[in-house]
C-alpha positions as CSV (number, residue, x, y, z in Angstrom):
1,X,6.2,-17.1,-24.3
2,X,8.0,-20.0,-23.3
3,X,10.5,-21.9,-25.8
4,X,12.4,-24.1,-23.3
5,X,10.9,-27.4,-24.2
6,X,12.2,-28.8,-21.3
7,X,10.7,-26.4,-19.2
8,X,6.9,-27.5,-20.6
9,X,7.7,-31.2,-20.6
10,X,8.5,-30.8,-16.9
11,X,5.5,-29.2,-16.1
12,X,3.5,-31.6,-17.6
13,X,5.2,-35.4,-17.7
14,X,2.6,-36.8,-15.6
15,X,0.3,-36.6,-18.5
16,X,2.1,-38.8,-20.7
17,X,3.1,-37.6,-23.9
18,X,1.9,-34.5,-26.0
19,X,0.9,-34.6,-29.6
20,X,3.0,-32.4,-31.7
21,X,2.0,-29.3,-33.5
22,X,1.4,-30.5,-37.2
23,X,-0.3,-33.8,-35.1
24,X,-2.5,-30.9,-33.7
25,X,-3.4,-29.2,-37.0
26,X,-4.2,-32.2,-38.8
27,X,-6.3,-33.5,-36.5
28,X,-8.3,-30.0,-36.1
29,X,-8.4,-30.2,-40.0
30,X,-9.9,-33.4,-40.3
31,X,-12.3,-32.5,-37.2
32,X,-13.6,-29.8,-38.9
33,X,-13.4,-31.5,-42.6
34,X,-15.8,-34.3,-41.3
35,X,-17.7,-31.8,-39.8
36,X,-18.8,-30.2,-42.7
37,X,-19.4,-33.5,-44.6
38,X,-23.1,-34.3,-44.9
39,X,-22.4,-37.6,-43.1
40,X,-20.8,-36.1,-40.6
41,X,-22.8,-33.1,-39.3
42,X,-22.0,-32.6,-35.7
43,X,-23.5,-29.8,-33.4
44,X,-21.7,-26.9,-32.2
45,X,-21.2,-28.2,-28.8
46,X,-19.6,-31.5,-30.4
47,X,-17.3,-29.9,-32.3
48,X,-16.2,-27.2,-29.2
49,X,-15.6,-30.3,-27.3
50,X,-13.6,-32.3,-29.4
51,X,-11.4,-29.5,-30.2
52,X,-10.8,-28.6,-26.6
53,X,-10.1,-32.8,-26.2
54,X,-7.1,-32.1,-29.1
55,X,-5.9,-29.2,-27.4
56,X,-5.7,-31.0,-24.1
57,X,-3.9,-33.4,-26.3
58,X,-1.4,-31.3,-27.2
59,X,-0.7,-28.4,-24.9
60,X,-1.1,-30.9,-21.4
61,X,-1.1,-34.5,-22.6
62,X,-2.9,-37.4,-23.7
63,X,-3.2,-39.2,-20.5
64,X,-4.7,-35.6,-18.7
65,X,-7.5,-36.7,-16.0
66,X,-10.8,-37.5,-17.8
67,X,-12.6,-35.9,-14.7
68,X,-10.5,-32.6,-15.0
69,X,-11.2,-32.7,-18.9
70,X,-14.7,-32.5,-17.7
71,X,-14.4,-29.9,-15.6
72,X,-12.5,-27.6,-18.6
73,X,-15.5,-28.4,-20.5
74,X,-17.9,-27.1,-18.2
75,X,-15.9,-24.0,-17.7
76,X,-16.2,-23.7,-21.7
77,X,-19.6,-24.4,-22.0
78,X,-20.8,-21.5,-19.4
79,X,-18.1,-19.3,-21.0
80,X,-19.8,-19.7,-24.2
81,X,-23.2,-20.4,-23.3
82,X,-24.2,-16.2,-23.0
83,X,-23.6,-14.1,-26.1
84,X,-21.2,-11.7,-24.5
85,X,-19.5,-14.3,-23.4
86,X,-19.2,-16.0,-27.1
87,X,-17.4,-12.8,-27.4
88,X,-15.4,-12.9,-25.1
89,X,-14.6,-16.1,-25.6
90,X,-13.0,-15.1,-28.9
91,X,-10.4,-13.4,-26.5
92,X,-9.7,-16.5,-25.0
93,X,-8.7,-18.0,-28.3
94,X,-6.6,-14.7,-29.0
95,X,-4.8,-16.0,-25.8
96,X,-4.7,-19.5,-26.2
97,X,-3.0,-18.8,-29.7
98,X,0.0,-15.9,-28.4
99,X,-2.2,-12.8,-30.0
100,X,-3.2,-11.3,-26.9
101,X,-3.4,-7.1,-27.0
102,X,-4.4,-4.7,-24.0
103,X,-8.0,-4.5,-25.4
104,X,-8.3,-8.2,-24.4
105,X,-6.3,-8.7,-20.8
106,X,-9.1,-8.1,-18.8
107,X,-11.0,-10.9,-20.6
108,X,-8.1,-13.1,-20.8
109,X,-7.6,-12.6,-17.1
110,X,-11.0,-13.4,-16.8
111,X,-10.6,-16.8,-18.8
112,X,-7.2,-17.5,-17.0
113,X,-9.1,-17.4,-13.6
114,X,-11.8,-19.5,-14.6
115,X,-9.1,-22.3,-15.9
116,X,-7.0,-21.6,-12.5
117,X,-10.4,-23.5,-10.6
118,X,-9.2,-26.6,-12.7
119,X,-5.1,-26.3,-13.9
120,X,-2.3,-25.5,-11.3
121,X,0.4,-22.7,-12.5
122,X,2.4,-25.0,-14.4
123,X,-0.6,-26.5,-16.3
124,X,-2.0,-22.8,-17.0
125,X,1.5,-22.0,-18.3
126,X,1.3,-25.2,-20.9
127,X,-2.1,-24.7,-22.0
128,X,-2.0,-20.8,-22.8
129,X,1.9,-21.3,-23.9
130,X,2.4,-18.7,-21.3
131,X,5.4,-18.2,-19.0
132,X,5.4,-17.8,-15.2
133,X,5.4,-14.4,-15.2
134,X,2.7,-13.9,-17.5
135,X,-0.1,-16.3,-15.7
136,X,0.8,-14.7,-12.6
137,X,-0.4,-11.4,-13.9
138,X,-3.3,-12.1,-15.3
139,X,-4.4,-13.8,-11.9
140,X,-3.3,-11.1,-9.8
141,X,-6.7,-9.6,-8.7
């Protein structure tokens, strides 16, 4: 994993600035808290997208392309849209959060590739907390 923060500032600065990691957990805290408010009932979908919009926020930027936001999205929805894939997509957050095992690399390679249609290496490496190295092997065919 890379710990070099100037390594992932680099690789992202034309996003403008990142929100830290305790901005990141408070905000997925209050998400989820209004969420589960009565006056605040969102859907599923609602919810999976605003979390991915905080994510963006913090592992790429605040400023990332609205269009390309949209495009992760889509990716997300048909990744999660068929029930083996709601499983698999539990892999995905194994990888987006540093836990991946060899039971999940073939469906965190699969994830990977999916994101590589929207993010370029560097991004990859910023959003999965990922070095070089690692990205590169999970896209290797």
């Amino acid at each position: 994993m890379p710990t070099d923060p100037a390594h992932r500032d680099r690789a992202i600065a034309d996003y403008g600035p990142r929100i830290s990691g305790e901005e990141y957990d408070r905000r997925v805290v209050a998400l989820h808290a209004h969420a589960d408010a009565p006056e605040g009932r969102r859907d599923a979908q609602a919810l999976r997208r605003a979390e991915l919009d905080i994510t963006i926020d913090h592992r790429l930027g605040v400023h990332f392309p609205a269009e390309r936001r949209e495009a992760l999205w889509r990716i997300q929805q048909t990744w999660t849209s068929h029930p083996l894939r709601s499983l698999l997509a539990s892999f995905g957050r194994d990888l987006l959060h540093g836990r991946l095992s060899g039971a999940s690399t073939i469906q965190a390679r699969m994830l990977v590739q999916r994101y590589a249609d929207v993010l370029n290496q560097e991004e990859l490496c910023a959003y999965f907390d990922l070095d070089a190295d690692e990205v590169r092997s999970l896209l290797d065919v």
